[in-house]
N, C-alpha and C positions, 0 to 999 in steps of 0.2 A: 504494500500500500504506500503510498507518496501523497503526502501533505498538499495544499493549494501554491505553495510553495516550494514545488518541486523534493523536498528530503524524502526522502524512501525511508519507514519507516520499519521498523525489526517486521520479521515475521511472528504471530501468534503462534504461540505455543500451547496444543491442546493437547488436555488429557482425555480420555473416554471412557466412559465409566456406566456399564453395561453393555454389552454385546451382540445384543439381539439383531433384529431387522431393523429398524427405524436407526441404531449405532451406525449399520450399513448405508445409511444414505448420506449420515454425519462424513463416516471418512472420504464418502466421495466427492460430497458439496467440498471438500478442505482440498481437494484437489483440482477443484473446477475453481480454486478464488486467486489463482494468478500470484501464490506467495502470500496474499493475506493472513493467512492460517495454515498451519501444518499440524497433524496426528503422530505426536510423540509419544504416547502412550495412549495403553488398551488395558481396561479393568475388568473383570468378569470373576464369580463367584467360582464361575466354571471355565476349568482351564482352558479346556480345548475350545470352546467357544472365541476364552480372548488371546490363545494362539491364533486361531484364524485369521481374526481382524487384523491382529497386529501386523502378522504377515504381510494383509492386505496393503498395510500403511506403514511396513518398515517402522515399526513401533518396537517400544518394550513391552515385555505383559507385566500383570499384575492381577494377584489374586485376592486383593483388599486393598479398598481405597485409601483409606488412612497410610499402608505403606506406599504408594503410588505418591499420595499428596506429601509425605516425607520425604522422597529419593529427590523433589526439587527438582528443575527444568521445566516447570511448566509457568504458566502465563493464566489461564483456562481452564475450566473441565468445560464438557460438552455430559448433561448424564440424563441416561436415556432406562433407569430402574424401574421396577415397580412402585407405583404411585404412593405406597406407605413409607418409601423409602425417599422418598424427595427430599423431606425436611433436613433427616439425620447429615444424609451424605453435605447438602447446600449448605447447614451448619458448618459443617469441618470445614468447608472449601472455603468459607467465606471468613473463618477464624484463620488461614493459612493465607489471607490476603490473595485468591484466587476469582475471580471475573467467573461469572456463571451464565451457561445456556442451560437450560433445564426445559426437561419435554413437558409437553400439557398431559393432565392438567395439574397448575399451578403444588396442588397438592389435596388430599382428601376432606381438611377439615377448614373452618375461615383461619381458628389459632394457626393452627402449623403453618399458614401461609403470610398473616401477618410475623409470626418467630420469624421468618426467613427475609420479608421484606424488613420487618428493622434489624434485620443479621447483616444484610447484605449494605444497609445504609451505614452502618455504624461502622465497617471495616473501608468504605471509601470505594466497591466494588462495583464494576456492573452487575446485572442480574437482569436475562432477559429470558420470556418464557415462549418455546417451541409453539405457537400457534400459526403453524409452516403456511395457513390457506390465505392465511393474509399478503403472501408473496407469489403467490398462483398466478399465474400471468395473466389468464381467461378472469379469473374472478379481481382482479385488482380493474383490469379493463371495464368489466361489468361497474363496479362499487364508479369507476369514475363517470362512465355514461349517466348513472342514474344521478349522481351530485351537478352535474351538469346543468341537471335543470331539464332538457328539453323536452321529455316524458313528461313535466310537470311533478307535483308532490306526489309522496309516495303514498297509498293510499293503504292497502293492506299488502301480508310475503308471505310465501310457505317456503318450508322448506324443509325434505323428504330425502330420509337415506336409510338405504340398507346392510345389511351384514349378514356372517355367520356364526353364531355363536357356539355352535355344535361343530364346526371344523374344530378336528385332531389337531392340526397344525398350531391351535392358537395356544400360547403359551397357557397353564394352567393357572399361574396366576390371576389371569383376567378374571377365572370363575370363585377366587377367591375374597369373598366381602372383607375378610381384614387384610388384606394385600391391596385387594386394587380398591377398595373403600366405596365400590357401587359395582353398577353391570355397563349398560349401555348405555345409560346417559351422561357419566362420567368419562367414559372411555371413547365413543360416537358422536352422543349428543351435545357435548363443550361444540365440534368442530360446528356444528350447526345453527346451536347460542353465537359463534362468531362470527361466522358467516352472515346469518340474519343483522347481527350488530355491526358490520361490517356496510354490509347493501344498503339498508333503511336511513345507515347514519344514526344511531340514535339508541342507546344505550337501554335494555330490554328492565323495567321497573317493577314490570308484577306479570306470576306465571299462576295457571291455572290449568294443574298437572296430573297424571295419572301413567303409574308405572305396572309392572306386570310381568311375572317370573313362572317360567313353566312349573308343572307340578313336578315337584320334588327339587327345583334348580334353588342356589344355593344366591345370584344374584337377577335382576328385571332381564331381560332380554327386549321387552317393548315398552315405548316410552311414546306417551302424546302432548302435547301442550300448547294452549292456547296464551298467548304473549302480550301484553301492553309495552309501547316504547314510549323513553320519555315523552315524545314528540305527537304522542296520541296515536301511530299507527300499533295497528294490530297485525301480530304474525303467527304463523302456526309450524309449529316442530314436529316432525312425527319420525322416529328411527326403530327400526324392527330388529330383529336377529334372528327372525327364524327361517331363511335362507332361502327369501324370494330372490327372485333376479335381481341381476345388482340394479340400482335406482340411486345417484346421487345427484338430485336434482331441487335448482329453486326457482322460483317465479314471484317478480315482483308485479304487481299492479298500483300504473301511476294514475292520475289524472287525466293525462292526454295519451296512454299507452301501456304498454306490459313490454318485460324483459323475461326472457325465462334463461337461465343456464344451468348445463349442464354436461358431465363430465365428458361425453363422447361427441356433444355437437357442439360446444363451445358458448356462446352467446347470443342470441337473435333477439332484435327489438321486434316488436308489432307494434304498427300503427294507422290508425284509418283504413286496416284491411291490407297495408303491405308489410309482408315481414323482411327484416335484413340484419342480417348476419354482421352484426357489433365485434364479433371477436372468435378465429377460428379455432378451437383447439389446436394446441401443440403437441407434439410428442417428446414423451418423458418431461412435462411440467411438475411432475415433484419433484424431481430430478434438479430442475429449475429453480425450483420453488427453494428447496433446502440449500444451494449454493447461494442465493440469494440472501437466504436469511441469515447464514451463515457470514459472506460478507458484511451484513449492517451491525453484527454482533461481534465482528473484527474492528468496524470501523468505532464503534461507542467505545469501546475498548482502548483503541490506540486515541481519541482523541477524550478519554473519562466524559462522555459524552451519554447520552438517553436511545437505548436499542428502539427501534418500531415496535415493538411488543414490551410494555412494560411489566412488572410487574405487578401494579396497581390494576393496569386494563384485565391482566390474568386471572385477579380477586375476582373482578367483577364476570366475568366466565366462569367461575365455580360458584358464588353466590346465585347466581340463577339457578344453576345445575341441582344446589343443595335445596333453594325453594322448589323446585320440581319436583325432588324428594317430599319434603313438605308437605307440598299440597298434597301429594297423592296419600298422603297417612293421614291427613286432616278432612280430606275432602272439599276442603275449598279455596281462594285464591289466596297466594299468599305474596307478601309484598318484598323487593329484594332489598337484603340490604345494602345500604350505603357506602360511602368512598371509608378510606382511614380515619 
């Protein structure tokens, strides 16, 4: 990276700290940022997991964060754990004077997330949190047409996704309520709360929600929710897991027109009866997407500067998430809470 002032500035130095599939997109966005960020080390519970990676990225391994964040040479962690685990590890990192990416969401409970945000302020660090769809090329292009104006105000949005939740492949964790601290609204339904908060503009104030866990499943696997935004529009969530076709799709309705996107056809406006195509899908946009984010999380970094995903904005994606929860044990709407 190089200043506006032409100096070239160090490369970032990351650590990684989990191993999984989503780690995999981390080492390779660090490779796509032109020197920005480099993958100097690979942490996993399980060896051979973070032999792999490291491999991948000419890393060290490490089989506990605590000696990884010891052996020094880093700048960063990038950590990509199960959601119970977010606090612990951000703690360490951010007492060892370490800059932090952490994947969504934010964390399971509001405490553990506020601990982490005044963890991260008091040691002078960045802290920014993985809400990657904010850097999606198709949907940034979308969030601008609609701010634009020329649809008009946004009137009402859905927005509809699906999963598996009964694929093998998916780590066990996930089906774990005190690991991953929910099912699918935690885990699916944040990307959906940001998405909608994202498009509408306008930050989601009270949900009116209802969750739903197969007989005998241990977290929801279906989630629906009816939304208020500050701004008065209303939107609707709805994420499933029980292994319809894939569907990840939103539709905005303005005043003078509709935007709908989605992930295989990109963006199309309707209006007056013509539609046109706003923005075409790319290929390998998370690919995109996480090089992307990865960059602005180098650049806050080298200039102690504020990542696009704050951690502030990440509270407010689990406060919804958790009144969702909420209502649906309550049965009625419930109002989100507020900033710090």
């Amino acid at each position: 990276m190089t200043t506006t002032s032409g100096l070239r500035l160090p490369t970032l130095r990351l650590g990684v700290i989990g191993a999984g599939t989503i780690a995999e997109f981390h080492v390779a966005a660090a490779r796509r940022t032109g020197g920005q960020a480099q993958v100097v080390a690979v942490c996993d519970v399980r060896a051979e997991a973070a032999e792999k990676l490291a491999a991948e990225a000419g890393a060290l391994v490490f089989t506990d964060h605590r000696a990884m964040i010891d052996a020094g040479g880093l700048d960063a962690v990038v950590i990509t754990v199960p959601h119970a685990l977010h606090t612990p590890i951000t703690l360490d990192a951010a007492a060892a004077g370490l800059h932090v990416l952490l994947e969504k969401p934010i964390a399971t409970t509001r405490e553990d997330a506020i601990r982490m945000i005044e963890a991260c302020r008091a040691a002078g660090v960045v802290f920014a949190v993985g809400h990657v769809l904010r850097f999606v090329p198709t949907l940034r292009a979308a969030a601008s047409y609609l701010a634009s104006g020329e649809l008009g105000r946004v009137v009402v949005a859905s927005e509809r996704r699906t999963a598996d939740y009964a694929d093998p492949a998916r780590p066990r964790w996930f089906l774990d309520p005190g690991m991953a601290g929910g099912g699918i609204v935690l885990n699916v339904g944040t990307h959906s709360i940001d998405k909608l908060q994202m498009l509408v503009g306008s930050p989601i104030v009270e949900v009116t929600g209802h969750t739903a866990a197969p007989a005998g499943g241990s977290v929801e696997t279906e989630a629906v929710a009816l939304a208020r935004h500050a701004d008065g529009t209303r939107s609707t969530i709805s994420v499933t897991g029980t292994g319809l076709p894939f569907t990840d799709e939103a539709e905005v309705v303005c005043g003078e027109g509709a935007i709908r996107i989605s992930r295989g056809e990109g963006v199309w406006s309707f209006r007056r009866g013509v539609a046109t195509q706003v923005a075409a899908p790319e290929p390998g946009e998370m690919t995109t997407a996480f090089a992307a984010q990865l960059a602005d999380f180098a650049r806050a970094c080298a200039e102690n500067g504020t990542p696009e995903v704050t951690p502030e904005y990440a509270l407010s994606v689990l406060d919804v998430a958790l009144a969702v929860y909420e209502s649906s044990r309550q049965g009625s709407s419930i109002t989100v809470k507020g900033q710090l």
